[in-house]
N, C-alpha and C positions, 0 to 999 in steps of 0.2 A: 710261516705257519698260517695256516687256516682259521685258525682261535683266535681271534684279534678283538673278540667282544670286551669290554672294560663295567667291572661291575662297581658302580657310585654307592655308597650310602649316606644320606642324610638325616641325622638326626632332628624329630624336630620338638617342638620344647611342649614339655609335658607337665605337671605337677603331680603330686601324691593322689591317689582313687583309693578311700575304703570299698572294701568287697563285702556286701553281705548275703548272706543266705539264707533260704526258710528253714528252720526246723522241721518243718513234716512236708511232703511233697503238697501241693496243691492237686483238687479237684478242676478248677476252673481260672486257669490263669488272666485270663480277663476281670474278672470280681477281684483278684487278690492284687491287679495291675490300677484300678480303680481305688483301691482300699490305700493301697500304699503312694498312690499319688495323694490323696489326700488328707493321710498322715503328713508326710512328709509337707505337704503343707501347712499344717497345724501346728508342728513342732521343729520345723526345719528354718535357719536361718535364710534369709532371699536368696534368690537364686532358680534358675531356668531349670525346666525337668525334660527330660526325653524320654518318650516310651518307644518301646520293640515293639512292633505286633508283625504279625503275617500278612497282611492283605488290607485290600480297601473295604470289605466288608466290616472287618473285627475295628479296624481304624475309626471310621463314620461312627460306632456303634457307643465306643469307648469313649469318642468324644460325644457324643450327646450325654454320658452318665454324667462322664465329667460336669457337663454343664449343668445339670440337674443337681449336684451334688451343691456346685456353685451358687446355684439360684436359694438353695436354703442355707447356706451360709451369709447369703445376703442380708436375709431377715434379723440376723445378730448381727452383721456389721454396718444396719443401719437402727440398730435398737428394738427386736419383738419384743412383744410387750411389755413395754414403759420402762424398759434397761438394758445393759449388754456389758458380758463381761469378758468380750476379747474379741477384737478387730482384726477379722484378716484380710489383706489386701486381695482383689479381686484378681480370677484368673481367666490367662486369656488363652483358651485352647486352641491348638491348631491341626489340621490334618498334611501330612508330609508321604506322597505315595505318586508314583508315577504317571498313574493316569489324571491326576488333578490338572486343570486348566491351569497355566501359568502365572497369571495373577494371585491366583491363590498359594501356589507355591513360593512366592517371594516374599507373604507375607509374612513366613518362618525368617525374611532376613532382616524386619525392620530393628530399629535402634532399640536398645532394652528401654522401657521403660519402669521406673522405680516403685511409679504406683501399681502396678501389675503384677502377675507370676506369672508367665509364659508357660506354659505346658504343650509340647510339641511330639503328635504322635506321628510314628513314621514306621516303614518297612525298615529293608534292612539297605534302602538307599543313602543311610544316613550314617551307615559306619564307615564307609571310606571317600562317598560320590559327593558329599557336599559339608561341611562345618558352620555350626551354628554357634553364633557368639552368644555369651550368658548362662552355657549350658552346665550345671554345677551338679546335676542328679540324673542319673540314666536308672531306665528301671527295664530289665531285659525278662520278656518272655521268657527267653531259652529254646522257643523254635521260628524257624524260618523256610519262606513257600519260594522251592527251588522248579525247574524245571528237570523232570526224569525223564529217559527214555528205557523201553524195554524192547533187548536185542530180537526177546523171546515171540512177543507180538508184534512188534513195531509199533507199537501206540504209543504217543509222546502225551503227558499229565504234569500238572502243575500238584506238587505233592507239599505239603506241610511234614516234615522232620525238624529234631532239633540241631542246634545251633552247633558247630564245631567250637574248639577251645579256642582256636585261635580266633574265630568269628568274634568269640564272648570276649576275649579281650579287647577288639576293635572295640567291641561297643565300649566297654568299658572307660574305652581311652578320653571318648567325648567327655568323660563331668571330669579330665583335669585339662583341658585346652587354656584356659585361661587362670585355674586355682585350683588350689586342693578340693577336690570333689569329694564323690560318693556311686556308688552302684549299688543297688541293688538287685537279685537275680531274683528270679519266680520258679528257684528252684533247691534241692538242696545240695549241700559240699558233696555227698557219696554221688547223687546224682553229676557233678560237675567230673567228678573220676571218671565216668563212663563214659563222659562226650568223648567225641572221635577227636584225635588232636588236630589235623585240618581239613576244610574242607573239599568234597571230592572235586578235582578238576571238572568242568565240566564236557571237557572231552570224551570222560568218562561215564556218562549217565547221558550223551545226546545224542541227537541222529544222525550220521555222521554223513550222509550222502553229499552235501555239499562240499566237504572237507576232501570227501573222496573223488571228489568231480573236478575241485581245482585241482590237485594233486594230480592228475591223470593229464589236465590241460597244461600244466609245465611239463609233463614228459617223462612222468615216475610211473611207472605200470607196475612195479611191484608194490601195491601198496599198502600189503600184508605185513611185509616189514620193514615197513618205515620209521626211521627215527624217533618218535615222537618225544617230549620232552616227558608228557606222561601215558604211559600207553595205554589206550584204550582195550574195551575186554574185547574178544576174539568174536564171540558173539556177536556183540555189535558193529564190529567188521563187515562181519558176513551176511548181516541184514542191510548195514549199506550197499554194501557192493550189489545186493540182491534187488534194491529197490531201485538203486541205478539202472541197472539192465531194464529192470519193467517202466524204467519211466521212457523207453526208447518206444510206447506201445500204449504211453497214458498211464493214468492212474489207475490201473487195471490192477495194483497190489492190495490196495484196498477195499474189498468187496464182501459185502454180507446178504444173508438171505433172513427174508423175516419171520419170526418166530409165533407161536402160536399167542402165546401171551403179551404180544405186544411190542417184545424187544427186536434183537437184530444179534447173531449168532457172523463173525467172521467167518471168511468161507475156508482160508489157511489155517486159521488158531482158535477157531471156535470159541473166540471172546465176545462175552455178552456186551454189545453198545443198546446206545438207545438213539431216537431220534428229539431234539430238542422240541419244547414247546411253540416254541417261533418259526419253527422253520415252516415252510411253504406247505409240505406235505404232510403235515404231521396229521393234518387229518383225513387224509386217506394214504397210507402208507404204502410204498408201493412194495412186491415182494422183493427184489432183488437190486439191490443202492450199492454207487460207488461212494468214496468221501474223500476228504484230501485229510482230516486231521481230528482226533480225540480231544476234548478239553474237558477235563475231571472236575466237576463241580459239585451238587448234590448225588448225581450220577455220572456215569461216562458216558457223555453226550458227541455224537457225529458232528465236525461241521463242513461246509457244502458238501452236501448228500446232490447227487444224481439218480436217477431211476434207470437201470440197465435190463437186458436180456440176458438172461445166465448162458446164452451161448456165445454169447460176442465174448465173453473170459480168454476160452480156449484158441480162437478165432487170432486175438489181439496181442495176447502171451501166452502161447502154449509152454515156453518155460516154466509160466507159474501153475498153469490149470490145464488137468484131462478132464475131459467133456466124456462121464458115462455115458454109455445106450439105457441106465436107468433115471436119466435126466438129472443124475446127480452130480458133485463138483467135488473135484477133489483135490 
């Protein structure tokens, strides 16, 4: 038999996690992520906190409140004026996200200390990639910044969605590694009914042209329908295999013409980009740019932009683009 794959499970040791939930949805899960760490500092037995967030931005941000929340608790746990009626041990925040310089990152794995509250904000590198001892209290957003692909335009973005069921459990699982925990969500029970139950493969939401390019190099040419464990949508298919072909010709798939306002108009999908502030040209734009790739941030910004001739299109992949006699692109 061909089947000879062996599936292991290992259990591994967990304790009891209370779930809680907000009663009304939150406006600003960041303020209600901030509020609820420092409750739970207030009224919470010792014990390590992790927070959810999205991104290095929301991260950086969250921990500077934190600290600032800190620095006035200070004031009463070193007596304002002339008394104090409750001491709390100082906290020690930390930032947990992939682009952090290493050093900084290890500093999530130093020994607990007793006089401190650890409060450790991180992505969502933290619910399966790495275990952090002391950690007794997870407080979860509810979303998480995945990487999307669209079949429709071929623009790939970094999108902020919420969190799958199974995701929300990982997290959850952290405040019982060591003892009976706690979670709290930044969201409500109806809302937790709607989460999706797992999350989408990412085969499914990415660009698949590499996947289709090794596939072709072991010797599979059908690769329409090919096994896959989860299948990717058809669409997406078809825009790899599309962007394969143009890449025998350059990046000639990605081309836009610029717009009177300032933007950049795709020449296939008439999707509005823009050009970044950094970038080289951005102040003299020129009319007609290649790019290799979209990154969604306060806009959808081009990155390496090229300056092209709108005739070279047709010239380089006439499968992608006719070259009108009214100098337009189609």
């Amino acid at each position: 038999s061909l089947d000879t794959a062996s599936i292991i499970s290992v259990e591994g040791r967990t304790f009891p996690v209370d779930t809680h939930y907000l009663i009304s949805p939150t406006k600003d899960y960041l303020e209600e992520a901030l509020n609820t760490v420092m409750k739970i500092h207030k009224t919470q037995p010792p014990g390590d906190i992790l927070v959810f967030m999205t991104g290095q931005e929301e991260i950086d941000s969250l921990v500077e409140l934190i600290r600032e929340k800190d620095a006035e608790l200070a004031a009463d746990r070193y007596g304002r004026g002339g008394g104090q009626t409750k001491v709390y041990s100082k906290l020690q925040v930390l930032p947990m996200y992939a682009g952090l310089p290493t050093d900084m990152q290890m500093r999530v794995f130093e020994p607990h200390n007793p006089k401190v509250r650890k409060v450790v904000i991180a992505t969502n590198i933290a619910e399966t990639s790495i275990t952090i001892d002391g950690i007794v209290y997870v407080i979860d957003s509810g979303f998480v910044k995945m990487r999307a692909y669209s079949g429709r335009t071929g623009l790939e973005a970094l999108v902020i969605v919420p969190v799958s069921q199974a995701a929300a459990n990982q997290r959850a699982g952290r405040a019982g590694r060591s003892r009976p925990g706690k979670c709290y969500r930044l969201f409500t029970e109806e809302a937790w009914g709607k989460l999706a139950v797992q999350t989408t493969p990412e085969i499914q939401r990415a660009n698949l042209s590499p996947v289709i390019l090794q596939l072709k190099s072991l010797g599979i040419d059908d690769v329409l329908h090919f096994d896959f464990l989860s299948s990717p949508p058809a669409r997406i298919m078809m825009r790899g295999l599309e962007i394969l072909y143009a890449l025998l010709s350059g990046c000639f798939f990605h081309a836009a013409k610029l717009e009177p306002d300032g933007s950049y108009l795709t020449v296939r999908d008439r999707h509005k980009l823009f050009l970044h502030p950094s970038s080289v040209v951005f102040q003299h734009p020129p009319e007609w740019v290649v790019f290799h790739e979209v990154m969604l941030t306060t806009k959808e910004y081009m990155r390496d932009v090229t300056a092209i001739e709108p005739s070279w299109l047709p010239e380089v992949a006439p499968h992608f683009y006719v070259y009108k006699r009214s100098k337009q692109m189609m």
